[in-house]
C-alpha positions in Angstrom: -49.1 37.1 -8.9 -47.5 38.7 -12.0 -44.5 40.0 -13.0 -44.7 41.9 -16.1 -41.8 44.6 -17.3 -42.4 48.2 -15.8 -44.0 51.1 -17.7 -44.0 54.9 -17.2 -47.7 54.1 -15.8 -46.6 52.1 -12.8 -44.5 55.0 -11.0 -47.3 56.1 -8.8 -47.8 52.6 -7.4 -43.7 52.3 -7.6 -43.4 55.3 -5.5 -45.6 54.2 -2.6 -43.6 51.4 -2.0 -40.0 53.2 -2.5 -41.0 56.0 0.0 -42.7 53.5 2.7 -39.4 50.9 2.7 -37.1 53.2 1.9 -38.1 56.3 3.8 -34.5 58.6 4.4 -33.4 56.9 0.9 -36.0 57.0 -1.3 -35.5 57.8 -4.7 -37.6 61.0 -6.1 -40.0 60.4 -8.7 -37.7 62.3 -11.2 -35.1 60.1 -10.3 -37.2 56.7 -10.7 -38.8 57.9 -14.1 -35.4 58.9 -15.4 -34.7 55.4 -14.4 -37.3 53.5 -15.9 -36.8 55.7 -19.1 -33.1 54.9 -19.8 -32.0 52.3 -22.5 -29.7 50.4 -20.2 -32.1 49.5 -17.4 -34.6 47.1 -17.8 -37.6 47.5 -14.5 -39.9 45.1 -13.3 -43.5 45.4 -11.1 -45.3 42.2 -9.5 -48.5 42.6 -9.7 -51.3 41.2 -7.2 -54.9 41.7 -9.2 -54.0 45.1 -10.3 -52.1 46.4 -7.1 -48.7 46.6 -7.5 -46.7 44.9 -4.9 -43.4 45.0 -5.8 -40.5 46.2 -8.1 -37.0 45.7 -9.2 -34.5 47.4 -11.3 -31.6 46.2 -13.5 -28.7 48.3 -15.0 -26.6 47.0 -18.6 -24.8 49.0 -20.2 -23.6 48.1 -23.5 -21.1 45.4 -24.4 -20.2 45.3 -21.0 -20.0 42.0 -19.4 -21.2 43.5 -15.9 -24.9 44.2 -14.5 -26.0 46.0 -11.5 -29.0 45.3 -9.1 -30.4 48.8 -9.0 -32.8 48.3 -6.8 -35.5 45.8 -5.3 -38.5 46.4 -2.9 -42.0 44.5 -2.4 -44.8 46.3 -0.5 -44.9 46.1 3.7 -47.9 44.3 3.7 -46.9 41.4 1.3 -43.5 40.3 2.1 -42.9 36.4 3.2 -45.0 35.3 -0.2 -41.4 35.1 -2.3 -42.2 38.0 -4.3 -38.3 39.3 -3.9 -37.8 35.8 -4.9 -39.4 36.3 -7.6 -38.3 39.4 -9.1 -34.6 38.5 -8.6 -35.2 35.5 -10.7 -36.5 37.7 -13.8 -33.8 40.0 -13.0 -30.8 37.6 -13.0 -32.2 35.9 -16.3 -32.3 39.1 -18.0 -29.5 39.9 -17.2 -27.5 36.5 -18.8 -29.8 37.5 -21.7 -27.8 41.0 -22.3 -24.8 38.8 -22.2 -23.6 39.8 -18.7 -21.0 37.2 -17.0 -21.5 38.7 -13.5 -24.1 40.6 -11.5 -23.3 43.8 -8.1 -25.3 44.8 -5.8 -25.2 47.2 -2.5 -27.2 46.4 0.5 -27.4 47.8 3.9 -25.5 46.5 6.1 -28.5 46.3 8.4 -30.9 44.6 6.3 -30.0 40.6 7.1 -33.7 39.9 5.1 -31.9 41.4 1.7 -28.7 39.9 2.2 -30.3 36.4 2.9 -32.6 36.5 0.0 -29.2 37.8 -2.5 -27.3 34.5 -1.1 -29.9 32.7 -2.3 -28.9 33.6 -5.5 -24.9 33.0 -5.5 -24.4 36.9 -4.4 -21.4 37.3 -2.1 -20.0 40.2 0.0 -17.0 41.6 -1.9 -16.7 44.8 0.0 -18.3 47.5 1.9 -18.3 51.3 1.6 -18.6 52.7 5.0 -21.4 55.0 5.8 -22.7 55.3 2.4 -26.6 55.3 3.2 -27.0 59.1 4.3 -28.6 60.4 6.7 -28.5 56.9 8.6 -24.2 56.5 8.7 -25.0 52.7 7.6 -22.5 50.7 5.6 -23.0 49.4 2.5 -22.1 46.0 1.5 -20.7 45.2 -1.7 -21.7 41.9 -2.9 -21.4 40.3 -6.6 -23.0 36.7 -8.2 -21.3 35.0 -11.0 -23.9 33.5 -13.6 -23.2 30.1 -15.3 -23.0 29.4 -18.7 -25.4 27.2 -20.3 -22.7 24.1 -20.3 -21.5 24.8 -16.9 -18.4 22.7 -14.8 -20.4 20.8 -12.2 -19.0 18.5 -9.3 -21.7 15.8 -8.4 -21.8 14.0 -5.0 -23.4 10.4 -4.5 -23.6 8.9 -1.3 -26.9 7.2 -0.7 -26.0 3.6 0.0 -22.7 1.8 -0.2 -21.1 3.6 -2.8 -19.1 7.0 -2.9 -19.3 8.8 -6.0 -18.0 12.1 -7.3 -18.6 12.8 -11.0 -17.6 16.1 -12.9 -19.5 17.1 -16.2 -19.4 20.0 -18.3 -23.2 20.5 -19.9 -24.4 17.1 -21.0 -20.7 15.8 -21.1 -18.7 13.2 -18.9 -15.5 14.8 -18.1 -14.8 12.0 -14.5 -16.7 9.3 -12.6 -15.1 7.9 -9.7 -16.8 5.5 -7.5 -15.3 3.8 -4.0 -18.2 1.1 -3.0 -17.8 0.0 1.0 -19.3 -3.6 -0.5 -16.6 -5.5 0.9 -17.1 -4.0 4.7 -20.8 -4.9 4.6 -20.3 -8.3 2.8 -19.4 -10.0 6.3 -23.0 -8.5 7.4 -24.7 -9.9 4.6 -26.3 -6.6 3.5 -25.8 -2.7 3.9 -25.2 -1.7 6.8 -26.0 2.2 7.5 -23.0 2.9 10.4 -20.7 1.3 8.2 -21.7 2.9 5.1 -21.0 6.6 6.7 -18.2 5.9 8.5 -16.5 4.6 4.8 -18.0 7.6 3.1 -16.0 9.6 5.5 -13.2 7.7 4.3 -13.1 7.6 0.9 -14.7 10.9 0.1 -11.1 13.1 0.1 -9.3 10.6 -2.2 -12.4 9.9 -4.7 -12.9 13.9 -4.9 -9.3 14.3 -5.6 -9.3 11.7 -8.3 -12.6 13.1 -9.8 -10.7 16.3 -10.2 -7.5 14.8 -11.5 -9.0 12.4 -14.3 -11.1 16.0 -15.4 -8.2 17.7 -15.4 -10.0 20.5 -13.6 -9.4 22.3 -10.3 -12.2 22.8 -7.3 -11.9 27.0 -8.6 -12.9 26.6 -12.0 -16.0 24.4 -10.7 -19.0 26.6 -11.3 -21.6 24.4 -9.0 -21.6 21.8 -6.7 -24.8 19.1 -6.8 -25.5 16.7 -4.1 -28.1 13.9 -3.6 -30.1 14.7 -0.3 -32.4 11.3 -1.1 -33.9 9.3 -0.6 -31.3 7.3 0.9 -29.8 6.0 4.3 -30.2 9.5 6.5 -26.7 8.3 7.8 -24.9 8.1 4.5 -26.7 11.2 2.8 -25.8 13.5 5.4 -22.0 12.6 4.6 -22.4 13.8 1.3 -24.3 16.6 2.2 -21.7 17.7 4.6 -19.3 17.9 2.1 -21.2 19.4 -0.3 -21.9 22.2 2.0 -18.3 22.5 3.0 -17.2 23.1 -0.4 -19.9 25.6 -1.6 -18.7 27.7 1.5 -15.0 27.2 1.4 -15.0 28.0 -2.8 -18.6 30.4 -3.1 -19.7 28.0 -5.5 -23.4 27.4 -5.9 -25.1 24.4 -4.1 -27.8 22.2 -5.9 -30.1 19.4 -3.4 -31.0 16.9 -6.1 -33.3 13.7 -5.9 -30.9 10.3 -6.0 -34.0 8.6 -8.3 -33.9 11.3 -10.7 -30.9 11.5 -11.2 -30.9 7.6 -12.5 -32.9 9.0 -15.0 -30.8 11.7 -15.4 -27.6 9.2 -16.3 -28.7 8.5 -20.0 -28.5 12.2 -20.7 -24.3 11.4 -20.5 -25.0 8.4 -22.5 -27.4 9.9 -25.2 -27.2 13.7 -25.1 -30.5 14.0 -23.4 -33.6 12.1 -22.3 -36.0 11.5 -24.7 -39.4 12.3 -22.9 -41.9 11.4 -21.9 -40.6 8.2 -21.1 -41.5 5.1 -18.7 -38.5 4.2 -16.2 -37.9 1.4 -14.3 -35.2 1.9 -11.4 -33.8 -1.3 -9.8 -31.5 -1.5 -7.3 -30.7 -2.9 -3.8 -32.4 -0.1 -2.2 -35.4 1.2 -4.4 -37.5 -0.6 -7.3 -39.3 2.0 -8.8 -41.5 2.6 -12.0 -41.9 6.6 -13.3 -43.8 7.9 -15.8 -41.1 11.2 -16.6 -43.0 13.8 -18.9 -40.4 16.4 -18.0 -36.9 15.7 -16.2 -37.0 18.8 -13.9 -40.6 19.3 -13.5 -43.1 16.8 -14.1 -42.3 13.1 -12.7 -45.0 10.7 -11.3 -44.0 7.7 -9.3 -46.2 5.0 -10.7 -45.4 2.2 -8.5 -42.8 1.3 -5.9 -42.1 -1.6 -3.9 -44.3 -2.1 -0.7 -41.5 -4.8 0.9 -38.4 -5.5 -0.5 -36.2 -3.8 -3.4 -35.2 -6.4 -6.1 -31.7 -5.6 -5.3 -33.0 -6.6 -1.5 -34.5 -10.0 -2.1 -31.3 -11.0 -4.7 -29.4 -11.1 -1.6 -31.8 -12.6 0.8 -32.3 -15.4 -1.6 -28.7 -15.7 -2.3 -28.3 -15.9 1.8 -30.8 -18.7 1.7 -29.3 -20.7 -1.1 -25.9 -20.5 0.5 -24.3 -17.7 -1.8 -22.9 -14.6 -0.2 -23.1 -11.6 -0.6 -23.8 -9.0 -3.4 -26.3 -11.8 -4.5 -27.5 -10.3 -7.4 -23.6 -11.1 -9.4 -23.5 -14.8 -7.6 -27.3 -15.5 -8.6 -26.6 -15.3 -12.3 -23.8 -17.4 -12.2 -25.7 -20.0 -10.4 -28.2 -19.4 -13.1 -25.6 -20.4 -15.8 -27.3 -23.8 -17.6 -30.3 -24.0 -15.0 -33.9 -24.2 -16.1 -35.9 -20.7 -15.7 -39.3 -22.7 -15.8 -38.1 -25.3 -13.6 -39.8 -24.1 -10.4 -42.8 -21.7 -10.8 -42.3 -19.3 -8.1 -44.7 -16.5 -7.0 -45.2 -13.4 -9.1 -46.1 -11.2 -6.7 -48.7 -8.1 -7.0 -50.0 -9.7 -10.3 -53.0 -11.4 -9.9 -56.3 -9.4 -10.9 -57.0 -8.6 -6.7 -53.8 -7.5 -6.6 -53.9 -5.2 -9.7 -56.4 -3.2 -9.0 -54.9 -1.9 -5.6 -51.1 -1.9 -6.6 -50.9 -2.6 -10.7 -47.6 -0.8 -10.4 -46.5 -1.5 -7.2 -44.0 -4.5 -6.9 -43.5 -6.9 -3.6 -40.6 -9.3 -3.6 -41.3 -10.7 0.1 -43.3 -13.3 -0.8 -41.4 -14.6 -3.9 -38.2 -14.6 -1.0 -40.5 -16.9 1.3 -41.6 -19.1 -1.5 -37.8 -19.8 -2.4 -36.6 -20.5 1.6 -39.8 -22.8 1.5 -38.7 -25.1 -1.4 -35.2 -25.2 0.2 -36.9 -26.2 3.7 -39.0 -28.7 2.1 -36.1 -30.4 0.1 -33.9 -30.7 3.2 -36.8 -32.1 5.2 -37.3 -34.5 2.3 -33.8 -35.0 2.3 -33.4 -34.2 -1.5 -30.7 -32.9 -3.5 -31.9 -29.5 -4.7 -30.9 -28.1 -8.2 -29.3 -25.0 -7.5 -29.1 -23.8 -11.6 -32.7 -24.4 -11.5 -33.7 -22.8 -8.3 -31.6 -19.7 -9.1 -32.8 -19.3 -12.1 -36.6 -19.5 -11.8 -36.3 -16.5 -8.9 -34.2 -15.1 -11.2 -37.0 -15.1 -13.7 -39.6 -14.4 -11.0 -38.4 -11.2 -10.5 -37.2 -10.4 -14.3 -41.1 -11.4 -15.7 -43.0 -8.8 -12.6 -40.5 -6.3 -13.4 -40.5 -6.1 -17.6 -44.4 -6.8 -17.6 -45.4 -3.8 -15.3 -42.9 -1.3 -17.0 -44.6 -3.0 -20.6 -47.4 -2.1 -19.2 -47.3 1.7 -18.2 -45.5 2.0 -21.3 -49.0 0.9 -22.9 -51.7 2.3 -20.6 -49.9 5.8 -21.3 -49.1 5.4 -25.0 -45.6 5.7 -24.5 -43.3 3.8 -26.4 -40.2 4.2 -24.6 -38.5 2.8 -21.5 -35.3 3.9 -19.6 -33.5 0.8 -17.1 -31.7 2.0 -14.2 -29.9 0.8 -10.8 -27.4 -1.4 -10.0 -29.8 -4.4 -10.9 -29.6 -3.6 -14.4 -25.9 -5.6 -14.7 -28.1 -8.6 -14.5 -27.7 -10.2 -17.6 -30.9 -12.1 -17.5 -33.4 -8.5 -16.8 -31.3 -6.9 -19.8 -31.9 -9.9 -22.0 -35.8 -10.0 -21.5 -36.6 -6.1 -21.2 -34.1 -5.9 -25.0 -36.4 -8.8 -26.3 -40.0 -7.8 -25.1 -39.1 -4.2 -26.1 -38.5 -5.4 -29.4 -42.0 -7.1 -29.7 -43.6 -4.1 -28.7 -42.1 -1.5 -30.7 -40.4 0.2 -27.6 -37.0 2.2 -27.9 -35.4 0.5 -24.6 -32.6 2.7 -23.7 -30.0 1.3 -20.7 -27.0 3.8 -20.0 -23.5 1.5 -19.6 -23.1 0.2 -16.2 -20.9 2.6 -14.5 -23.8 4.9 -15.0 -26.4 2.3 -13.7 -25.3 2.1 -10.5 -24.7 5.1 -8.2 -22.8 7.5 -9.3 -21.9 10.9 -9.0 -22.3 11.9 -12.5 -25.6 11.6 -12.7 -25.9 14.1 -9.9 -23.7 16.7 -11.6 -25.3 16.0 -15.0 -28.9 17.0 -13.0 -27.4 19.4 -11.4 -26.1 21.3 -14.9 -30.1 20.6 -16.3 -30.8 22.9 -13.9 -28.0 25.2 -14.2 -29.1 25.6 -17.6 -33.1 25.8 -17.3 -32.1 29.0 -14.9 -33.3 27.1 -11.5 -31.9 28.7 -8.5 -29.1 27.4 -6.2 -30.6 25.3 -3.2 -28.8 27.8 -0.5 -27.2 25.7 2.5 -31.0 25.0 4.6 -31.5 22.2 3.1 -31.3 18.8 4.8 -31.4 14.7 4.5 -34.2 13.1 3.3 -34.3 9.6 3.9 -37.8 9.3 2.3 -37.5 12.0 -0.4 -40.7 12.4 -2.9 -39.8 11.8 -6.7 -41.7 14.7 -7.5 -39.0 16.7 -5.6 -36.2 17.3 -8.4 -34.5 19.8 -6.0 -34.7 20.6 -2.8 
């Protein structure tokens, strides 16, 4: 399909479609060439080979800083292929093009397809003039759209895991980031547990939000979108968030944006550096996901390279720390038990990297087996009856896991000839990964880039700072049908 602006040429196939969907309305063809002749419209057809299946019509005049929807129709026989869709898109973007701040429309109040499809886009009823399609006595409703500005207001919801995050940015820039973790509640489990995590977003979601707001120095009106993280995730925790979310966008008629939780990692360094710098390699490391990206374009073209096939990092920090008698986060009480000990002590198992193993899963990471080989050497020194050295025993897994994880993101950044690398998660604050990725990066000529830590782990500003990408690139609003997706595809910026 094509969409291509409208000539005096395409009114013959423009007025078979008007007089077959609009029968008792349809315009006359004086009428429709007077329209597609004037200065202050601006007409498009979608083309299908050289049929013409559809058309829509847009009305600026002037200076004004109003447009109007004159009219939108797509042929009988090829509706359901998003061709409205379509059209409304180039319509809407035109239209911020003239310079106008807010878009009308009128519908019939008996068309629910039209109405649905104008939601879509942010278009709410504002008003209705009785009986105003003739000879039918249907109703017309009124209904108007707002369109962002480039460096819109977004709110940004996080709440994949354990923590509850609302962030508020304006464009690229960090205007609130408010995190409650439920760390504590979980700590006597020994490790997330999903019930507890959504009961605790329930709770803390009202005071962070209010927070959020205050420390912007914003109120929920002057919010232009609303982004929300719909996975992957705990299904339990996301659909708190979600909930919310969706709450909000109906209760203020702000826009709603589904974004992906591992994107929006990626997303973080644009509030720490203006933008991402692309293509770049990533390597996202937290209790719940370890995952390499190759990201050629933030909104449209990432590629999951590798992923863990067992457990995150984040996953066996605190297994390891379980068997070694530390509690719980394990990744914070790891390093200090690494403080002084010898990282070539013991020379634990680096798993996925022998030549078998590459060829299958050269990207792919598996932490289960390292895990084992720990609780092993533990078991075998209390059988033996020997004191173990917990310095050293901390700090070769610690190493374990640092060596598998800086050499495969070295070496996407090789294979693809790209020479720079983005850290993210929550295992990031471990001083050890951050101290071999800066040094190894250095070797290789690689631009290592590692947003602070507040924007490391989850947060909601990394949402809302996705979210306003695409705000800006002119993506539409996600409309309420979307859902929790536990298992969410990278590929999927927005849902």
């Amino acid at each position: 399909m094509l969409i291509r602006e409208a000539t005096e040429a395409d009114l013959a196939g423009i007025m078979l479609i008007e007089r077959s969907c609009f029968l008792n309305d349809a315009w006359s063809e004086e009428v429709m060439l007077s329209e597609l002749r004037a200065p202050h419209t601006f007409y498009v057809v979608a083309l299908a080979g050289d049929e013409i299946v559809g058309y829509a019509g847009l009305s600026k005049l002037g200076q004004s800083k109003q447009a109007d929807i004159q009219t939108i129709a797509t042929a009988l026989s090829s509706r359901g292929k998003g061709i409205g869709r379509a059209m409304m898109q180039v319509l809407t973007s035109k239209a911020a093009d003239l310079g106008a701040e807010e878009i009308f429309l009128e519908v019939r109040a008996d068309n629910k397809v039209a109405q649905k499809l104008y939601e879509v886009f942010g278009f709410r009823k504002i008003g209705v003039r009785k009986k105003y399609y003739q000879p039918d006595n249907i109703d017309a409703f009124v209904m108007q759209t707002t369109l962002l500005r480039k460096d819109p207001l977004v709110l940004g919801i996080e709440s994949s895991c354990d923590e509850t995050g609302i962030g508020i940015v304006r464009g690229n820039q960090l205007l609130a980031n408010v995190i409650s973790s439920s760390m504590d509640k979980h700590a006597i489990f020994g490790g997330v547990v999903p019930e507890v995590a959504a009961r605790a977003h329930l709770e803390a979601l009202n005071p962070v939000l209010n927070e959020a707001l205050e420390k912007a120095n914003v109120s929920l009106d002057e919010i232009d979108a609303i982004a929300v993280t719909n996975g992957p995730g705990l299904a339990g925790a996301l659909m708190v968030g979600i909930g919310a979310a969706k709450a909000l966008s109906v209760a203020t008629g702000k826009p709603i944006y589904a974004v992906n939780h591992l994107v929006g990692h990626v997303a973080a360094d644009i509030l720490a550096n203006g933008k991402v710098e692309t293509p770049t390699i990533a390597l996202l490391v937290s209790g719940g996901h370890t995952s390499l990206l190759l990201v050629r374009d933030l909104l449209s073209d990432v590629t999951l390279l590798g992923e863990t096939i067992d457990d995150a990092a984040g996953e066996a920090f605190d297994k390891v720390a379980r068997v070694l008698g530390l509690s719980y986060p394990g990744g914070p009480e790891i390093d200090k038990a690494a403080m002084g000990g010898n990282p070539n002590a013991i020379r634990f198992p680096r798993g996925l990297t022998l030549p078998k193993d590459m060829l299958a899963h050269r990207y792919d990471f598996s932490f289960s087996g390292l895990k084992t080989a720990v609780a092993r050497h533990v078991e075998l020194a209390e059988i033996n009856k020997e004191q173990i050295n917990l310095a050293d025993v901390a700090a070769s897994f610690r190493e374990a896991v640092v060596d598998v994880l800086v050499a495969k993101a070295l070496a996407a950044c090789q294979e693809f000839g790209i020479n720079r690398l983005l850290l993210g998660g929550g295992v990031v604050a471990n001083a050890r990964l951050r101290e071999v990725a800066t040094s190894r990066c250095q070797e290789a000529g690689i631009d290592l880039r590692i947003p602070p830590f507040s924007l490391c782990t989850d947060n909601g500003a990394m949402i809302a700072v996705l979210g306003a990408q695409l705000i800006s690139s002119g993506a539409l609003p996600s409309g309420l049908d979307f859902s929790a997706e536990s298992t969410l595809d990278v590929r999927i910026v927005q849902s």
